[in-house]
Kinemage of the C-alpha trace (Angstrom):
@kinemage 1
@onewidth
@group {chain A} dominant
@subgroup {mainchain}
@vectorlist {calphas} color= white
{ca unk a 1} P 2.529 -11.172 -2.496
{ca unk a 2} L 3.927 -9.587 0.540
{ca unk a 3} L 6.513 -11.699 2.571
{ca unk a 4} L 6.809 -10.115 6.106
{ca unk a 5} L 4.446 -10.360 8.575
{ca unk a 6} L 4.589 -7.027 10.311
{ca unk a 7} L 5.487 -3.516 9.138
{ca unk a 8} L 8.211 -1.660 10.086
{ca unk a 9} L 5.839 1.665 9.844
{ca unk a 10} L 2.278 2.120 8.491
{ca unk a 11} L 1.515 5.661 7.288
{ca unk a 12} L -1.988 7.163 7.623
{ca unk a 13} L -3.056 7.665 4.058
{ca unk a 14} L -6.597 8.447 4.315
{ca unk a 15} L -6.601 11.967 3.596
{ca unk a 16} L -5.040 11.563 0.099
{ca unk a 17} L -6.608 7.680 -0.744
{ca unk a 18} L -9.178 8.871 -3.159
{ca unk a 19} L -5.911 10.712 -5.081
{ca unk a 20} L -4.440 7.233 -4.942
{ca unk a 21} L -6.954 5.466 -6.796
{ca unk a 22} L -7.623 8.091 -9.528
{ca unk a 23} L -3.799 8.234 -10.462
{ca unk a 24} L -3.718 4.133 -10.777
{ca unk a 25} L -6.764 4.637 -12.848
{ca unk a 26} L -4.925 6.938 -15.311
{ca unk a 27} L -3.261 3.903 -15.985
{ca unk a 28} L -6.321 1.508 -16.888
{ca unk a 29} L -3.642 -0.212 -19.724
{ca unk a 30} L -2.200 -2.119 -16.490
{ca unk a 31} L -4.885 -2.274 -14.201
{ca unk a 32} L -7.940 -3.678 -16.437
{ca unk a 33} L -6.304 -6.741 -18.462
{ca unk a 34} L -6.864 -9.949 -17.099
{ca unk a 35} L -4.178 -12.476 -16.615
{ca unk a 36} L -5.064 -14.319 -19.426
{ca unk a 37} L -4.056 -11.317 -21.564
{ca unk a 38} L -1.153 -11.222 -19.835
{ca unk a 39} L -0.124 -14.729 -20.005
{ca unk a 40} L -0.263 -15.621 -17.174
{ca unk a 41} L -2.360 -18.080 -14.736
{ca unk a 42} L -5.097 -16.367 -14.189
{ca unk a 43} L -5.701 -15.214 -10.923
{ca unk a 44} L -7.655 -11.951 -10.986
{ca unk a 45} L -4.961 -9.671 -11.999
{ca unk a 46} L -8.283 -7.185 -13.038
{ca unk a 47} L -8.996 -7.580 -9.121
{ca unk a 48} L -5.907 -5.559 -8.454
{ca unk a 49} L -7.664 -2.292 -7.317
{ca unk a 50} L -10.205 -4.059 -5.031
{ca unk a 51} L -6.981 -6.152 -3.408
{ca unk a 52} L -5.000 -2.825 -2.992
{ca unk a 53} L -7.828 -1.449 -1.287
{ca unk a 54} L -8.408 -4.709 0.560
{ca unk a 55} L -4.653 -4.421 1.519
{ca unk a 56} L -4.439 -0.954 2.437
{ca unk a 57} L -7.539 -1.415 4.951
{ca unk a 58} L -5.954 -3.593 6.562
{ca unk a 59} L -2.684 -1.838 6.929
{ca unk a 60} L -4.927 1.432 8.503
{ca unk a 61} L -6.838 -1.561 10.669
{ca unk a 62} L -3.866 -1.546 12.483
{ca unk a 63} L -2.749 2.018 12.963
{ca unk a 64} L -6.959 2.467 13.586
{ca unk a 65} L -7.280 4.701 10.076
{ca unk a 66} L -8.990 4.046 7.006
{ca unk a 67} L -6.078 3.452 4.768
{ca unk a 68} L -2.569 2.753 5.367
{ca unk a 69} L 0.509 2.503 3.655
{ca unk a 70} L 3.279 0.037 5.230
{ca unk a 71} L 6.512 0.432 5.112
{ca unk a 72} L 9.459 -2.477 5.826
{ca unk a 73} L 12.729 -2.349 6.737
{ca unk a 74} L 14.903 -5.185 7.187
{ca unk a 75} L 17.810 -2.854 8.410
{ca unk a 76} L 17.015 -0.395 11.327
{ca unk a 77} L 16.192 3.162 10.407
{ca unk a 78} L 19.079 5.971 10.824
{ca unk a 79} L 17.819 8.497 12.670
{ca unk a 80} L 20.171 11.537 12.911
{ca unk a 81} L 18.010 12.929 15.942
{ca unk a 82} L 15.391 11.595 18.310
{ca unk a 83} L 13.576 13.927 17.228
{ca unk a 84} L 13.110 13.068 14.023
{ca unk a 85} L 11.245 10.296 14.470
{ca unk a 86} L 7.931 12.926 15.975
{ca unk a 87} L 8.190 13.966 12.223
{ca unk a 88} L 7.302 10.975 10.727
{ca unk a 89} L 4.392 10.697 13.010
{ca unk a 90} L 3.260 14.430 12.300
């Protein structure tokens, strides 16, 4: 669970999502257990694809993409430039 309520930066991600999902896939082992065969209180831990897409719709909602990716910071970001910042956006 996530414990901020706004990111510092959301990153379009659209253009490489399907990339995304087919490297988590390479690693089914994690992904497709329940939490039962985990041990743990089962609350849909086979769901975790469909809530990482859920999440990361929701994080594009907001920059008006498909996907996003957020990023937090709980310290402001060094810039060495003012410049610099146009490159994260580009």
């Amino acid at each position: 669970m996530h414990h901020f309520t706004h990111p510092t930066f959301v990153v379009d991600i659209s253009h490489v999502y399907d990339s995304k999902l087919e490297l988590l896939k390479i690693h089914d082992s994690q992904f497709s257990k329940t939490a039962e065969d985990f041990g743990l209180i089962p609350l849909g831990v086979s769901d975790y694809l469909f809530g990482l897409e859920s999440r990361d719709r929701f994080f594009g909602s907001l920059i008006g993409v498909h996907h996003g990716e957020a990023l937090v910071s709980d310290t402001p970001v060094k810039l060495a430039t003012a410049t610099q910042i146009l490159s994260i956006f580009t």
